[in-house]
N, C-alpha and C positions, 0 to 999 in steps of 0.2 A: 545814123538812124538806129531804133532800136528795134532789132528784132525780136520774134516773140516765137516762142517755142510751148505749146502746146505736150504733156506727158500726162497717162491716164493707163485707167486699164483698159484692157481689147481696144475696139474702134471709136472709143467715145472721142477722142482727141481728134483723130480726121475724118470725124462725122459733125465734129463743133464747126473743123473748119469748110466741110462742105455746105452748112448752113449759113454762115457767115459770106461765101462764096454766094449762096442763094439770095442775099440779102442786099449785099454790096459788089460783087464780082467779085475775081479773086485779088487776093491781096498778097503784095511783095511779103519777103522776108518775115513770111509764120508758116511755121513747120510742124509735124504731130509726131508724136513717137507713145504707141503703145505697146505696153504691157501683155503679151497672150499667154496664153497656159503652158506651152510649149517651151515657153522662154526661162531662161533664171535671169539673175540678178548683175551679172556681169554681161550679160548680152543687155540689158537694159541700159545698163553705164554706158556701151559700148554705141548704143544707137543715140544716146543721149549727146555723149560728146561727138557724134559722126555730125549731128542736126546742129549743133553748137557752131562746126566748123563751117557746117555748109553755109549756117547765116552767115557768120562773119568774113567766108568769101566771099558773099553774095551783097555785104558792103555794110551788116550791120557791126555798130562798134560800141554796142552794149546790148544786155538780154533779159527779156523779162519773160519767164517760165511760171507758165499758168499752169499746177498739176490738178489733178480731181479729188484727193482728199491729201488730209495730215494726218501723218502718222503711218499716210501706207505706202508701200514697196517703192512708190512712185517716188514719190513724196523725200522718202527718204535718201532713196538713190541721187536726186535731182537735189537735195542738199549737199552732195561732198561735191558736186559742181559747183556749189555755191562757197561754200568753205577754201574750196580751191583758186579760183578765183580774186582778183579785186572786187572787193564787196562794193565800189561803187559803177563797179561796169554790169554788174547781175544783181539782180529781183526775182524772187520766189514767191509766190502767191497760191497758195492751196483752196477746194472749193471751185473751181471754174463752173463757170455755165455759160451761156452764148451772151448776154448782155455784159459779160466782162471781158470775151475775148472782141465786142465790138466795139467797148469801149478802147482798147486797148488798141486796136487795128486805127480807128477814127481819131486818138488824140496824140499816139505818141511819134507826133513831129511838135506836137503845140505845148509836151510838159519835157520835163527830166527827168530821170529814172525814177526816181523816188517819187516827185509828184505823182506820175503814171501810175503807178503801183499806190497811192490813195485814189486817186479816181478809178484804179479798176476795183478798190475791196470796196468803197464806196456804192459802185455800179451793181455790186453782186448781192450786196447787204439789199439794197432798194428795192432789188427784181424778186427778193423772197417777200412773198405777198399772202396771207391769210386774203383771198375774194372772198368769203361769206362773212368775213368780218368786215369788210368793207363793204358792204353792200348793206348787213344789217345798219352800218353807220348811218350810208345815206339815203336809206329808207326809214330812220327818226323822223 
């Protein structure tokens, strides 16, 4: 199974997943690890590979790590997980919002790693929505 690991700054990551929780119930093998002020960057590595391990006790045996943006502390930290790694057991995906990690919770028994990881940038691309442009549309 492929677990999924949630990284971001402060509480944005186990507030994604208490939404999704609100939506679906909880779900197996997805994990959050935030970023606080108090923290550096080796305690971030540090809770990253702790949540790593835990999935893969917990029976997942590949990982797809949803962070909240590119290029930041997250972001970056949550790539030498990926570097380090078999690139086909881990997926990195920057950008999360809740229709990607529900994507991601809902389909990854039904794809493989790489598929999952197009359906979720797929999922997140879709959910960013201009409404007044859509609206102006179908009020032509």
């Amino acid at each position: 199974m492929i677990g999924i690991l949630l990284v971001a700054h402060g509480d944005l990551a186990e507030e994604l997943i208490n939404s999704v929780a609100m939506i679906m119930g909880r779900v197996p093998l997805l994990r959050a690890v935030g970023l606080h002020p108090d923290q550096g960057l080796d305690d971030l590595q540090n809770a990253i590979e702790t949540a790593g391990a835990e999935l893969e006790q917990g029976g997942a045996d590949q990982l797809l790590i949803l962070v909240d943006m590119f290029g930041g502390s997250c972001s970056n930290v949550a790539a030498r997980l990926v570097i380090e790694r078999d690139p086909g057991r881990v997926a990195l995906i920057t950008g999360v919002n809740l229709p990607m990690v529900l994507e991601a919770a809902i389909d990854r028994d039904l794809y493989s790693l790489p598929d999952l990881a197009r359906k979720v940038v797929e999922a997140g691309k879709k959910s960013v929505v201009d409404v007044r442009a859509v609206l102006a549309e179908k009020l032509r």
